[in-house]
Structures are given as C-alpha cells and as structure tokens.
Legacy VTK file of the C-alpha trace (Angstrom):
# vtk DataFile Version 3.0
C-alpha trace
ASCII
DATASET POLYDATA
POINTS 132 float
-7.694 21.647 4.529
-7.281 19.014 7.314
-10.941 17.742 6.604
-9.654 17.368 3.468
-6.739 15.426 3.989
-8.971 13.332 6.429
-11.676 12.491 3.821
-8.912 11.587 1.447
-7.284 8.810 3.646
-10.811 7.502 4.523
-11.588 7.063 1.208
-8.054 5.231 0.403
-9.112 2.947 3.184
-12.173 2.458 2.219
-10.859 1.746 -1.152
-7.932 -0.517 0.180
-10.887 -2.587 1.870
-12.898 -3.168 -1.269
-9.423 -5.053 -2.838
-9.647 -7.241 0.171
-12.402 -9.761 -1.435
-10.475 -9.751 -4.618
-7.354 -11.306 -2.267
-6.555 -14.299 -3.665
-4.992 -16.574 -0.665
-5.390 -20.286 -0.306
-2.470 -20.896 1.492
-2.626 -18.225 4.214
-6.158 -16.722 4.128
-4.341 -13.466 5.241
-5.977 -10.564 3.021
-4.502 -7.605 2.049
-5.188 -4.788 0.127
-3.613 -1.445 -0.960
-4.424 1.591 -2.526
-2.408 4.300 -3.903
-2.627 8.239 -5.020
-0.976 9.862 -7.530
0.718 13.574 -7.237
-2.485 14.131 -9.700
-5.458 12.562 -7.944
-5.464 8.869 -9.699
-6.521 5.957 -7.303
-4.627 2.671 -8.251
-5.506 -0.666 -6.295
-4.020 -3.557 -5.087
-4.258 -6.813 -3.388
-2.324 -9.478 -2.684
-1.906 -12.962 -4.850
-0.127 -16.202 -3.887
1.205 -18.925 -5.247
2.140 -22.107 -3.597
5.681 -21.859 -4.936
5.306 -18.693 -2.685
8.680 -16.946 -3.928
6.124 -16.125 -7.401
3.243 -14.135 -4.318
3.081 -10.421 -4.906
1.693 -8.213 -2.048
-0.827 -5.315 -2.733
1.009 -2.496 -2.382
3.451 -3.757 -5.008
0.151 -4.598 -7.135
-0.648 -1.273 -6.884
2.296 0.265 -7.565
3.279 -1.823 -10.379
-0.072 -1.140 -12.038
0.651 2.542 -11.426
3.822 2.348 -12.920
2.613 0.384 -15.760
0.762 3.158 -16.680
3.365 5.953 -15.896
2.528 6.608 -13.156
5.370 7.391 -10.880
4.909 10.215 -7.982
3.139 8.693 -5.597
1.297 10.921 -2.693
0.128 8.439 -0.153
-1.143 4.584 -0.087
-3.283 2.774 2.388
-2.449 -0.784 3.065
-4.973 -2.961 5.129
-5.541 -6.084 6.384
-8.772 -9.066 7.171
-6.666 -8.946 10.556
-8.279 -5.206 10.759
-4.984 -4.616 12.631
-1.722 -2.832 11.366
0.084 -4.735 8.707
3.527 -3.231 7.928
4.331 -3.571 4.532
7.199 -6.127 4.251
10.920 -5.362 3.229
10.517 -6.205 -0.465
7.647 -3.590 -0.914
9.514 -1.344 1.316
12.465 -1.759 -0.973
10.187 -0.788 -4.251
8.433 2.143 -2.140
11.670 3.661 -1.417
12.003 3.543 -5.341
9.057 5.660 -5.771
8.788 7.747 -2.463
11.094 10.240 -2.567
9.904 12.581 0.548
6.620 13.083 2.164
4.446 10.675 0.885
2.570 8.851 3.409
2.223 5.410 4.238
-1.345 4.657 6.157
-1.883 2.063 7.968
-4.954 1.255 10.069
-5.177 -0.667 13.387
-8.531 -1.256 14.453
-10.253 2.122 13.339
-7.012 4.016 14.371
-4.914 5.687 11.458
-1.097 5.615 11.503
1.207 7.596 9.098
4.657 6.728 8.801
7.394 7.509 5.645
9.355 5.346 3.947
12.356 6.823 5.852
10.886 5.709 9.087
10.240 2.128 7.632
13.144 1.678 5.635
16.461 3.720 7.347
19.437 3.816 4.521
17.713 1.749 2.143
19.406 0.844 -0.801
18.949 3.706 -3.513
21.191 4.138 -6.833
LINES 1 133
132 0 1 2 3 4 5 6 7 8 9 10 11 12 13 14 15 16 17 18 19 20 21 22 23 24 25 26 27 28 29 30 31 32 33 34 35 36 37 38 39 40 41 42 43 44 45 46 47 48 49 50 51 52 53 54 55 56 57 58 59 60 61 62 63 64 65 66 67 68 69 70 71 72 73 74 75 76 77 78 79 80 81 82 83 84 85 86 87 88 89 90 91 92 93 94 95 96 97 98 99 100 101 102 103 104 105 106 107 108 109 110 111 112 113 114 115 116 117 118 119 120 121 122 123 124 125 126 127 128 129 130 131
C-alpha cells in the first residue's frame, strides 16, 4: 500500500510540474502549479495567472480547485503544489482559506523542496480558520 501511496504523489508532482509551462506570469516570472485528487481518482490541474491589476491573479491550487468544483467535484484527497523555484511554496492564506472549505480531515497537502516531499493538513497550515 505505501508504494502505492508513493507512486500516487509522484505522479501529482509530476502532474503539478507539467501546469508549470502553462503559468502565465509577466510580472513575477514565479511559476506555479497544482494538482488535485478526488475521493474517486479524478486528477484536476492548476496553475497560476496574473494580472497586472494583481488583486484579479488566481493561484493554482485555487485553479484547480475551482475547476474541480465547477464540475462537482468537492472531496478532495490530496493536491501537490510546486514551484520554478523547485523549492517549497506554501500555499498562501487566500487558498488556504478556500482549502479549509473543501478539506475537511486528512487530505494532504504536498509540497516539494528540492526532490524532498512534505505533507502537511490544512489544520497545520491554517489553525482556527474561519469555517461556517
């Protein structure tokens, strides 16, 4: 089972990467891209998009989610958020904000730095976030 669960998160890196070169950033030239599994086994992708008005910039994992959502897709399992940095990117506190919408336990948040994989949960990233 754990070569499994390894072979999955290499292939949502993997998969994260790919959305890198569809990045579109003129203003910062920072790339990042996201990708997210469903409870049942769907992929959805993201990458970031800014705008010079910046307020209008979405980030990938909101891409991704959004897209998921969009499609009705709401449990989430795990997403993978890179960076052209190739070191750990944290998602920011807006995405946080929307992934504590969606992530309700377990689901993992992977992050690479380097070639090394980190897993952390919402709860860890986002302590008492706002929730209705």
């Amino acid at each position: 089972m754990q070569n499994l669960e390894k072979s999955m998160i290499s292939k949502l890196i993997e998969t994260a990467m790919e959305q890198l070169k569809f990045s579109y950033t003129p203003y910062s030239n920072f790339k990042v891209g996201a990708s997210l599994l469903t409870k049942n086994g769907q992929i959805y992708t993201g990458c970031n998009i800014e705008n010079a008005a910046y307020t209008p910039t979405n980030c990938a994992e909101r891409t991704a989610i959004f897209k998921a959502v969009s499609e009705g897709r709401k449990e989430f399992a795990k997403i993978a958020i890179v960076s052209s940095s190739g070191l750990k990117t944290y998602p920011c506190g807006i995405c946080r904000q929307v992934m504590s919408e969606f992530f309700k336990g377990n689901e993992q948040i992977i992050l690479e730095n380097a070639g090394e994989i980190i897993k952390y949960t919402i709860d860890y990233l986002l302590p008492d976030s706002f929730k209705l």
